[in-house]
C-alpha positions in Angstrom: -63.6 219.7 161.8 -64.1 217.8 165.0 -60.9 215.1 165.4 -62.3 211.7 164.6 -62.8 208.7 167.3 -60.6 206.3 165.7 -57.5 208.8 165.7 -57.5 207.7 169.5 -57.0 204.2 168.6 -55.9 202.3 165.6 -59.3 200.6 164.2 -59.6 198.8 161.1 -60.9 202.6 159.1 -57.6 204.3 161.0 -55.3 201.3 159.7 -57.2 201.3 155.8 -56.2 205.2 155.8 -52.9 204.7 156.8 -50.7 204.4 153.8 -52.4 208.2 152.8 -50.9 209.3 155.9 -47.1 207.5 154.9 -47.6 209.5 151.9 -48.3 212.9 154.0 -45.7 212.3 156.3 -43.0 211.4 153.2 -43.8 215.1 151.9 -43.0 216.5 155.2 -39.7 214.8 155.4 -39.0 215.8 151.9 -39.5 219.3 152.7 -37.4 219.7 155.1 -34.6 217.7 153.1 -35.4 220.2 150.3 -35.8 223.4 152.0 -33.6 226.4 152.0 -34.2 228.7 155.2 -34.5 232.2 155.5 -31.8 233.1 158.2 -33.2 235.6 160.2 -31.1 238.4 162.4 -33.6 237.7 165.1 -33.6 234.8 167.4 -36.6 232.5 166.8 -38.5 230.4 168.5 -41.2 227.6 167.5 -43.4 226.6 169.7 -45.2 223.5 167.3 -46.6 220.2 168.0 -46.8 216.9 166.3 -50.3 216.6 166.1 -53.8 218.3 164.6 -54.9 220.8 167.4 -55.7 220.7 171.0 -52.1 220.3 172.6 -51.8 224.0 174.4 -49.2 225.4 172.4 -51.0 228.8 172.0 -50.7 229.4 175.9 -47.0 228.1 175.8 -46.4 230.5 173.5 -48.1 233.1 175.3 -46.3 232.1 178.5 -42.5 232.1 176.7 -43.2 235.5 175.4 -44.1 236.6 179.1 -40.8 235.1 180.3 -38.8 236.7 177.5 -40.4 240.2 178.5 -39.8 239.5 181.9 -35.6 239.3 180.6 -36.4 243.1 179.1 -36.2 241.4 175.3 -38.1 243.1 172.5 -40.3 240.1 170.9 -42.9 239.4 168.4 -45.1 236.7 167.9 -45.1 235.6 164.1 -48.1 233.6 163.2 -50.1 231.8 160.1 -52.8 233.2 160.9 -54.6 230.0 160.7 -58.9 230.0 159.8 -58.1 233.9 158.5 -58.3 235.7 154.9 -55.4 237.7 155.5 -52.0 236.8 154.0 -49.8 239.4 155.2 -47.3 240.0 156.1 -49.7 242.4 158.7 -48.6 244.1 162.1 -51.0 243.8 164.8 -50.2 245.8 167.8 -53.2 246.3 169.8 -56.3 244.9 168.4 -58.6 246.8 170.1 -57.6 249.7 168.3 -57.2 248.2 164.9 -60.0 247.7 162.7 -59.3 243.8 162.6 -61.2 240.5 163.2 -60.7 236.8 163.7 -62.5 236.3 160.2 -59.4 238.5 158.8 -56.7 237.1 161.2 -57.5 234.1 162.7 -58.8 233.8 166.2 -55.4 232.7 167.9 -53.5 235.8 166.2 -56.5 238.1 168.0 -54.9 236.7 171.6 -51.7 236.6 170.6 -52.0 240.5 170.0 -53.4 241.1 173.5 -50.0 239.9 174.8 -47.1 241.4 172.5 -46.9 242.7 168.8 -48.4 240.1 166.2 -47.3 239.6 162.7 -49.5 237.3 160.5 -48.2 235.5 157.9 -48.8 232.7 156.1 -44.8 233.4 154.3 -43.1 233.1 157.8 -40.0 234.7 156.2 -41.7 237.3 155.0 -43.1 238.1 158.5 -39.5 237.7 160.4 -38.6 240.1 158.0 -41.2 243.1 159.3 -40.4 241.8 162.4 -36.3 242.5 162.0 -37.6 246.1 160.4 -39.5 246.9 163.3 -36.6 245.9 165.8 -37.7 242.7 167.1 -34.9 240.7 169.0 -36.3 237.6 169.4 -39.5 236.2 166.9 -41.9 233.3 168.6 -43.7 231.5 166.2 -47.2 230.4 167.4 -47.0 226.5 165.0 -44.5 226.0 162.5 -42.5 223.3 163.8 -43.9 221.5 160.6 -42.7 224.6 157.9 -39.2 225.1 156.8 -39.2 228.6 155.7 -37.7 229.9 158.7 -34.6 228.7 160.6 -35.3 228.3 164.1 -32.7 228.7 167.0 -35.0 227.1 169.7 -37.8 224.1 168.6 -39.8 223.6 171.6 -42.5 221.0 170.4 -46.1 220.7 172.8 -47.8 217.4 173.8 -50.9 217.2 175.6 -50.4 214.7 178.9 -53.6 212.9 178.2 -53.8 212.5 174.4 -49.9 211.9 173.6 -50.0 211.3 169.8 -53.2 209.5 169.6 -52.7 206.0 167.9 -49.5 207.2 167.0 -50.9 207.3 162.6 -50.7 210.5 160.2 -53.2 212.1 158.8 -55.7 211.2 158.1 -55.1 208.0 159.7 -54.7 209.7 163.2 -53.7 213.2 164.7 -49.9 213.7 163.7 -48.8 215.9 161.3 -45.7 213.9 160.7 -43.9 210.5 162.6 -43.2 211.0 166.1 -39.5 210.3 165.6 -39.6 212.6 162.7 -40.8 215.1 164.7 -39.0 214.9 168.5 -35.8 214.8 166.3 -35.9 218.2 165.6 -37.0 219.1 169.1 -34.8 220.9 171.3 -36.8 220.4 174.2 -40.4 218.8 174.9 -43.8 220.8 176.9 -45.8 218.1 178.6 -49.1 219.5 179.1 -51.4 218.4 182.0 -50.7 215.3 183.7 -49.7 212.0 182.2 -46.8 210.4 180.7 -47.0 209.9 176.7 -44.9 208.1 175.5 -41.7 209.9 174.0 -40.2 207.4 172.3 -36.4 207.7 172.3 -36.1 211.6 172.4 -33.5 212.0 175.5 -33.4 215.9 175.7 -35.5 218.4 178.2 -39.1 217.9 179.1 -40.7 220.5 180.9 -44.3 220.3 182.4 -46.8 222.5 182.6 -50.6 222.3 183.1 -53.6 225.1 181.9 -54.8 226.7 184.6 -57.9 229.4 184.9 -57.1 233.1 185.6 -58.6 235.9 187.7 -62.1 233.7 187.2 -64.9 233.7 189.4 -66.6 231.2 188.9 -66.4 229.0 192.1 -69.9 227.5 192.4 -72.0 229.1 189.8 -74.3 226.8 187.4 -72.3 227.2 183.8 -73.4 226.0 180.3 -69.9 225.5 178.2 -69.6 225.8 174.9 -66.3 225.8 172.7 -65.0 225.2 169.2 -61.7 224.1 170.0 -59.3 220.9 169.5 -60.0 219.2 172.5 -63.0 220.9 174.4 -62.7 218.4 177.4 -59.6 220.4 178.5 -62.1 223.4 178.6 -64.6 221.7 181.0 -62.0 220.0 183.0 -60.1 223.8 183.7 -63.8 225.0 184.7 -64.1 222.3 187.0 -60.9 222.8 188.7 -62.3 226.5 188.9 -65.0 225.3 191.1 -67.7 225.3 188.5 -71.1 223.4 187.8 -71.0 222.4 185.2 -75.0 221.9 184.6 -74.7 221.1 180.7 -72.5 221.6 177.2 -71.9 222.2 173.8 -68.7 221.4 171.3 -68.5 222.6 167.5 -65.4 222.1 165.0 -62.2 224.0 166.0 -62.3 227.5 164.8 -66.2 227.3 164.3 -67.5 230.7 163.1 -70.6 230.9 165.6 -74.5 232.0 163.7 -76.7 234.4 165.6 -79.2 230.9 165.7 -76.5 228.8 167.2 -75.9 231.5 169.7 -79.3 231.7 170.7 -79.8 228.1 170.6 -76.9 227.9 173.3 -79.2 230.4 175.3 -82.2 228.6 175.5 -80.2 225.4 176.1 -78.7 227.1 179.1 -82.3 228.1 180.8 -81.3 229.4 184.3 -77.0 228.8 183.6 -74.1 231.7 182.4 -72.9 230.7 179.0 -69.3 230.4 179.0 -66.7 229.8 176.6 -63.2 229.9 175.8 -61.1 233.4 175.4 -60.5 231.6 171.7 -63.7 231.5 171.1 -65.0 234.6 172.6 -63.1 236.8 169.9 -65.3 235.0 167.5 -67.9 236.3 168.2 -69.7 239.2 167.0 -69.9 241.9 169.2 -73.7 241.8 169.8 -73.9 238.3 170.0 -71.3 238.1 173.0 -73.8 240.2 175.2 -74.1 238.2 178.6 -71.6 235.4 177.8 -68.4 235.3 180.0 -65.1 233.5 178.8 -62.3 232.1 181.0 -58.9 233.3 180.3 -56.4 230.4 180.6 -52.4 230.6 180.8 -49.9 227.8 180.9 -48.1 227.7 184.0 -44.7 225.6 184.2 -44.0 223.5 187.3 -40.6 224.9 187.3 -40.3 228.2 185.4 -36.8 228.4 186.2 -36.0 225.6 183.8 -37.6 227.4 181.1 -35.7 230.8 182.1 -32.7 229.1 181.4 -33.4 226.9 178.7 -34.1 230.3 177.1 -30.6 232.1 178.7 -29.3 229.8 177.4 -30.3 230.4 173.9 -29.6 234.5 174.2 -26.4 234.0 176.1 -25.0 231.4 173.1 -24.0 229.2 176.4 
Protein backbone atom coordinates (compact mmCIF):
# COMPACT_ATOMS: atom_id res chain seq x y z
CA UNK A 1 0.00 0.00 0.00
CA UNK A 2 0.87 3.56 -0.75
CA UNK A 3 1.70 5.50 2.83
CA UNK A 4 -1.20 7.77 3.48
CA UNK A 5 -1.15 11.77 3.38
CA UNK A 6 -2.11 12.40 6.83
CA UNK A 7 0.80 10.08 8.19
CA UNK A 8 2.83 13.44 7.22
CA UNK A 9 0.82 15.42 9.49
CA UNK A 10 -1.39 14.88 12.42
CA UNK A 11 -5.10 15.62 10.89
CA UNK A 12 -8.23 15.08 12.65
CA UNK A 13 -8.46 11.00 10.70
CA UNK A 14 -4.58 10.62 11.90
CA UNK A 15 -5.54 11.80 15.56
CA UNK A 16 -9.19 9.49 15.50
CA UNK A 17 -6.81 6.43 14.64
CA UNK A 18 -4.44 7.15 17.17
CA UNK A 19 -5.43 5.17 20.22
CA UNK A 20 -5.23 1.83 17.57
CA UNK A 21 -1.74 2.85 17.16
CA UNK A 22 -1.08 3.09 21.40
CA UNK A 23 -2.47 -0.20 21.26
CA UNK A 24 0.13 -1.42 18.40
CA UNK A 25 2.93 0.25 19.91
CA UNK A 26 1.91 -1.36 23.76
CA UNK A 27 2.37 -4.97 21.94
CA UNK A 28 5.71 -3.94 20.70
CA UNK A 29 6.87 -2.94 24.05
CA UNK A 30 5.43 -5.96 25.51
CA UNK A 31 7.41 -8.11 23.29
CA UNK A 32 10.34 -7.11 23.91
CA UNK A 33 9.69 -7.10 27.89
CA UNK A 34 8.52 -10.76 27.19
CA UNK A 35 10.92 -12.06 24.86
CA UNK A 36 13.69 -14.63 25.30
CA UNK A 37 16.49 -14.24 22.61
CA UNK A 38 18.21 -16.73 20.73
CA UNK A 39 22.06 -16.00 21.47
CA UNK A 40 23.76 -16.46 18.46
CA UNK A 41 27.76 -17.40 18.15
CA UNK A 42 27.83 -14.90 15.38
CA UNK A 43 27.93 -11.22 15.82
CA UNK A 44 24.76 -9.52 14.58
CA UNK A 45 23.84 -6.67 13.30
CA UNK A 46 20.32 -4.82 12.66
CA UNK A 47 19.99 -2.45 10.50
CA UNK A 48 15.97 -1.41 11.27
CA UNK A 49 13.96 1.72 11.30
CA UNK A 50 11.22 3.14 13.20
CA UNK A 51 8.98 3.64 10.56
CA UNK A 52 6.77 1.78 7.54
CA UNK A 53 9.19 1.77 4.46
CA UNK A 54 11.07 4.26 2.51
CA UNK A 55 14.00 5.19 5.03
CA UNK A 56 17.19 3.48 2.98
CA UNK A 57 17.93 0.81 5.20
CA UNK A 58 18.32 -1.86 2.45
CA UNK A 59 21.40 0.17 0.86
CA UNK A 60 22.75 0.70 4.58
CA UNK A 61 22.72 -2.66 4.92
CA UNK A 62 24.21 -3.30 1.65
CA UNK A 63 26.85 -0.72 2.36
CA UNK A 64 27.82 -2.30 6.15
CA UNK A 65 28.18 -5.59 4.58
CA UNK A 66 30.71 -3.99 1.98
CA UNK A 67 32.71 -2.44 4.83
CA UNK A 68 32.71 -5.65 6.81
CA UNK A 69 34.10 -7.58 3.65
CA UNK A 70 36.35 -4.92 3.13
CA UNK A 71 37.84 -6.06 7.18
CA UNK A 72 38.20 -9.81 5.40
CA UNK A 73 34.87 -10.94 7.78
CA UNK A 74 32.83 -13.82 6.55
CA UNK A 75 29.05 -12.27 6.68
CA UNK A 76 25.55 -13.08 5.79
CA UNK A 77 22.67 -11.13 5.42
CA UNK A 78 19.56 -12.73 7.29
CA UNK A 79 16.29 -11.41 6.08
CA UNK A 80 12.27 -11.85 6.43
CA UNK A 81 11.95 -12.07 3.28
CA UNK A 82 9.20 -9.54 3.32
CA UNK A 83 6.26 -9.66 0.13
CA UNK A 84 7.62 -13.53 -0.44
CA UNK A 85 5.97 -17.19 -0.01
CA UNK A 86 9.01 -18.64 1.32
CA UNK A 87 9.51 -19.31 5.00
CA UNK A 88 12.76 -20.76 5.25
CA UNK A 89 15.07 -20.89 6.66
CA UNK A 90 16.60 -20.85 2.67
CA UNK A 91 20.37 -20.05 1.52
CA UNK A 92 20.61 -17.87 -1.31
CA UNK A 93 24.09 -17.54 -2.65
CA UNK A 94 23.92 -16.41 -6.13
CA UNK A 95 20.59 -15.79 -7.47
CA UNK A 96 21.30 -15.93 -10.90
CA UNK A 97 22.05 -19.43 -10.67
CA UNK A 98 19.30 -20.54 -8.32
CA UNK A 99 15.96 -21.22 -9.53
CA UNK A 100 14.46 -18.33 -7.29
CA UNK A 101 12.23 -15.25 -7.64
CA UNK A 102 11.06 -12.18 -5.83
CA UNK A 103 7.49 -13.82 -5.71
CA UNK A 104 9.33 -16.77 -3.56
CA UNK A 105 11.81 -14.43 -1.69
CA UNK A 106 10.89 -11.09 -1.62
CA UNK A 107 12.35 -8.46 -3.88
CA UNK A 108 14.93 -6.89 -1.28
CA UNK A 109 16.28 -10.59 -0.43
CA UNK A 110 16.92 -10.88 -4.57
CA UNK A 111 19.59 -7.68 -4.05
CA UNK A 112 20.68 -8.56 -0.98
CA UNK A 113 21.98 -11.90 -2.73
CA UNK A 114 23.85 -9.94 -5.41
CA UNK A 115 26.02 -8.62 -2.60
CA UNK A 116 26.86 -11.60 -0.02
CA UNK A 117 25.11 -14.90 0.98
CA UNK A 118 21.26 -14.41 1.85
CA UNK A 119 19.39 -16.40 4.29
CA UNK A 120 15.51 -15.83 4.38
CA UNK A 121 13.64 -16.22 7.17
CA UNK A 122 10.72 -15.15 8.65
CA UNK A 123 12.13 -17.25 12.27
CA UNK A 124 15.33 -14.98 12.49
CA UNK A 125 16.76 -17.60 14.90
CA UNK A 126 16.21 -20.13 12.83
CA UNK A 127 18.19 -18.34 10.02
CA UNK A 128 21.27 -17.28 12.35
CA UNK A 129 21.35 -20.72 13.01
CA UNK A 130 22.22 -21.89 9.09
CA UNK A 131 24.10 -18.99 9.16
CA UNK A 132 26.47 -20.26 12.28
CA UNK A 133 26.39 -23.84 10.29
CA UNK A 134 27.63 -22.43 7.25
CA UNK A 135 30.51 -20.37 9.10
CA UNK A 136 29.20 -17.00 9.08
CA UNK A 137 31.11 -14.60 11.50
CA UNK A 138 29.13 -11.80 11.53
CA UNK A 139 24.93 -11.97 10.60
CA UNK A 140 23.35 -8.44 9.22
CA UNK A 141 19.84 -8.35 9.39
CA UNK A 142 18.12 -6.41 6.63
CA UNK A 143 14.78 -4.99 9.42
CA UNK A 144 14.28 -6.48 12.60
CA UNK A 145 15.04 -3.74 14.93
CA UNK A 146 11.21 -4.32 15.73
CA UNK A 147 11.55 -8.44 16.37
CA UNK A 148 13.08 -9.99 19.47
CA UNK A 149 13.96 -13.33 18.40
CA UNK A 150 17.45 -12.59 17.88
CA UNK A 151 19.99 -10.80 20.20
CA UNK A 152 21.68 -8.19 18.50
CA UNK A 153 25.29 -6.96 19.31
CA UNK A 154 25.03 -3.73 17.06
CA UNK A 155 21.28 -1.81 16.54
CA UNK A 156 21.88 0.63 13.96
CA UNK A 157 18.40 2.17 13.37
CA UNK A 158 17.75 4.30 9.68
CA UNK A 159 15.91 7.70 9.34
CA UNK A 160 15.29 9.31 6.17
CA UNK A 161 16.48 13.28 6.45
CA UNK A 162 13.43 14.54 4.85
CA UNK A 163 10.47 12.43 6.29
CA UNK A 164 11.91 11.94 10.07
CA UNK A 165 9.01 9.99 11.65
CA UNK A 166 6.29 11.63 9.93
CA UNK A 167 3.72 13.10 12.54
CA UNK A 168 5.46 11.37 14.94
CA UNK A 169 1.79 8.62 15.39
CA UNK A 170 1.82 4.59 15.16
CA UNK A 171 0.26 2.77 12.98
CA UNK A 172 -2.08 3.31 11.52
CA UNK A 173 -2.21 6.63 12.80
CA UNK A 174 1.19 7.58 11.10
CA UNK A 175 4.41 5.72 9.75
CA UNK A 176 6.14 4.35 13.08
CA UNK A 177 6.21 0.94 13.91
CA UNK A 178 6.65 1.81 17.53
CA UNK A 179 7.29 5.40 19.77
CA UNK A 180 10.30 7.20 18.78
CA UNK A 181 11.71 6.96 22.35
CA UNK A 182 10.81 3.40 22.36
CA UNK A 183 12.65 2.85 19.53
CA UNK A 184 16.14 5.20 19.62
CA UNK A 185 16.41 3.56 23.10
CA UNK A 186 17.45 0.57 21.80
CA UNK A 187 19.65 2.23 19.16
CA UNK A 188 23.27 2.02 19.37
CA UNK A 189 23.82 4.48 16.78
CA UNK A 190 21.48 6.48 14.33
CA UNK A 191 21.90 6.59 9.93
CA UNK A 192 20.61 9.99 8.77
CA UNK A 193 19.66 9.62 5.28
CA UNK A 194 19.80 12.51 2.84
CA UNK A 195 19.85 15.90 4.02
CA UNK A 196 17.82 17.29 6.88
CA UNK A 197 17.73 17.32 10.52
CA UNK A 198 14.70 15.19 12.10
CA UNK A 199 14.25 15.56 15.09
CA UNK A 200 15.90 12.86 17.45
CA UNK A 201 14.38 13.54 20.49
CA UNK A 202 16.75 12.84 23.42
CA UNK A 203 18.81 9.95 21.86
CA UNK A 204 22.54 11.30 22.62
CA UNK A 205 24.59 8.45 20.99
CA UNK A 206 26.35 8.40 17.23
CA UNK A 207 24.62 9.70 14.18
CA UNK A 208 26.20 9.04 11.06
CA UNK A 209 25.09 10.54 7.62
CA UNK A 210 24.73 9.28 4.58
CA UNK A 211 22.85 10.14 1.29
CA UNK A 212 21.72 7.59 -1.91
CA UNK A 213 23.56 8.16 -4.61
CA UNK A 214 23.28 6.69 -8.39
CA UNK A 215 25.95 4.23 -9.60
CA UNK A 216 27.91 3.59 -12.81
CA UNK A 217 24.51 5.39 -14.59
CA UNK A 218 24.45 7.03 -17.66
CA UNK A 219 21.91 8.86 -17.80
CA UNK A 220 23.06 12.48 -17.88
CA UNK A 221 20.63 14.19 -20.27
CA UNK A 222 18.47 11.54 -21.61
CA UNK A 223 14.44 11.97 -21.55
CA UNK A 224 13.30 9.25 -18.78
CA UNK A 225 9.84 8.03 -17.77
CA UNK A 226 10.13 6.70 -13.95
CA UNK A 227 8.22 4.33 -12.58
CA UNK A 228 8.60 2.57 -9.03
CA UNK A 229 6.70 0.67 -6.33
CA UNK A 230 8.68 1.65 -3.50
CA UNK A 231 8.16 3.56 0.10
CA UNK A 232 8.95 6.77 -0.89
CA UNK A 233 9.34 6.99 -4.83
CA UNK A 234 10.32 10.79 -4.63
CA UNK A 235 13.75 9.68 -3.47
CA UNK A 236 13.83 7.66 -6.80
CA UNK A 237 13.24 10.81 -8.99
CA UNK A 238 15.21 13.11 -6.90
CA UNK A 239 18.57 10.40 -7.25
CA UNK A 240 17.70 10.50 -11.23
CA UNK A 241 17.84 14.08 -11.13
CA UNK A 242 21.00 14.46 -9.36
CA UNK A 243 22.10 11.89 -12.30
CA UNK A 244 21.47 14.47 -14.78
CA UNK A 245 18.19 13.22 -15.98
CA UNK A 246 14.89 14.57 -17.71
CA UNK A 247 12.71 13.68 -16.17
CA UNK A 248 9.80 14.08 -18.93
CA UNK A 249 6.97 12.21 -16.85
CA UNK A 250 6.10 9.30 -13.93
CA UNK A 251 4.45 6.62 -12.39
CA UNK A 252 4.26 5.26 -8.53
CA UNK A 253 2.39 1.93 -7.40
CA UNK A 254 2.22 0.38 -3.74
CA UNK A 255 5.61 -0.74 -2.30
CA UNK A 256 6.46 -4.16 -3.47
CA UNK A 257 3.81 -3.88 -6.35
CA UNK A 258 3.87 -7.11 -8.45
CA UNK A 259 3.88 -5.41 -12.02
CA UNK A 260 0.91 -6.99 -14.92
CA UNK A 261 2.07 -7.40 -18.47
CA UNK A 262 -0.90 -4.40 -19.08
CA UNK A 263 0.59 -2.11 -16.49
CA UNK A 264 3.92 -2.66 -18.17
CA UNK A 265 2.73 -1.85 -21.42
CA UNK A 266 0.64 0.93 -20.20
CA UNK A 267 4.03 2.46 -18.77
CA UNK A 268 5.24 2.10 -22.55
CA UNK A 269 2.81 3.98 -24.31
CA UNK A 270 2.82 6.51 -21.51
CA UNK A 271 6.53 7.02 -22.18
CA UNK A 272 6.08 7.71 -26.16
CA UNK A 273 9.65 8.83 -27.29
CA UNK A 274 11.28 8.37 -23.25
CA UNK A 275 13.51 5.11 -21.68
CA UNK A 276 11.51 3.57 -18.91
CA UNK A 277 13.41 3.43 -15.84
CA UNK A 278 12.95 2.03 -12.61
CA UNK A 279 14.42 1.05 -9.42
CA UNK A 280 17.04 -2.09 -9.16
CA UNK A 281 14.00 -3.08 -6.44
CA UNK A 282 11.74 -3.08 -8.79
CA UNK A 283 13.50 -4.37 -11.72
CA UNK A 284 13.85 -7.94 -10.06
CA UNK A 285 10.12 -7.90 -10.17
CA UNK A 286 9.76 -8.11 -13.20
CA UNK A 287 9.31 -10.94 -15.40
CA UNK A 288 11.92 -11.57 -17.64
CA UNK A 289 10.07 -10.68 -20.89
CA UNK A 290 8.52 -7.89 -19.58
CA UNK A 291 11.89 -6.11 -18.56
CA UNK A 292 12.92 -6.03 -22.29
CA UNK A 293 14.10 -2.30 -23.04
CA UNK A 294 13.63 -0.99 -19.46
CA UNK A 295 16.86 0.21 -17.63
CA UNK A 296 17.04 0.48 -13.73
CA UNK A 297 19.45 2.61 -11.60
CA UNK A 298 21.51 0.90 -9.18
CA UNK A 299 21.72 2.98 -5.98
CA UNK A 300 24.24 2.55 -2.79
CA UNK A 301 24.42 4.51 0.40
CA UNK A 302 27.49 6.34 0.65
CA UNK A 303 28.52 7.75 4.27
CA UNK A 304 30.01 11.19 4.61
CA UNK A 305 32.55 9.76 6.75
CA UNK A 306 33.11 6.02 6.29
CA UNK A 307 35.70 6.00 8.77
CA UNK A 308 33.23 6.49 11.49
CA UNK A 309 31.28 3.57 10.49
CA UNK A 310 34.73 1.45 10.20
CA UNK A 311 35.16 1.95 13.64
CA UNK A 312 31.87 1.97 15.06
CA UNK A 313 31.96 -1.55 13.62
CA UNK A 314 35.93 -2.26 15.08
CA UNK A 315 34.69 -1.51 17.64
CA UNK A 316 32.10 -4.05 17.93
CA UNK A 317 34.64 -7.11 16.55
CA UNK A 318 37.51 -5.83 18.63
CA UNK A 319 35.00 -5.95 22.07
CA UNK A 320 36.77 -2.29 22.59
Amino acid sequence: MRAPKFWKRRTATALLLAPLGWLYGASVANKARRANPYRSSARVICVGNLTAGGSGKTPVAMAVVATLAALGKKVFFLTRGYGGSEVGPLLMENPRLEKVSADAVGDEAMLLARIAPTIVSRDRAAGAKLAEAKGAEIIVMDDGHQNFSLAKDLSLVVVDATSGFGNGLIIPAGPLRESVAQGLARADAIVVVGDGDPDLGVYSGPVLRAHLAAEGTTFRGRRIFAFAGIGRPEKFLETLRDAGAVVTGSQFFADHHPYSAAEIAALRRWAEDAQLVTTEKDAVRLDTHLAVGIEFLPVRAVFDAPALLTHLLDRLLTGV
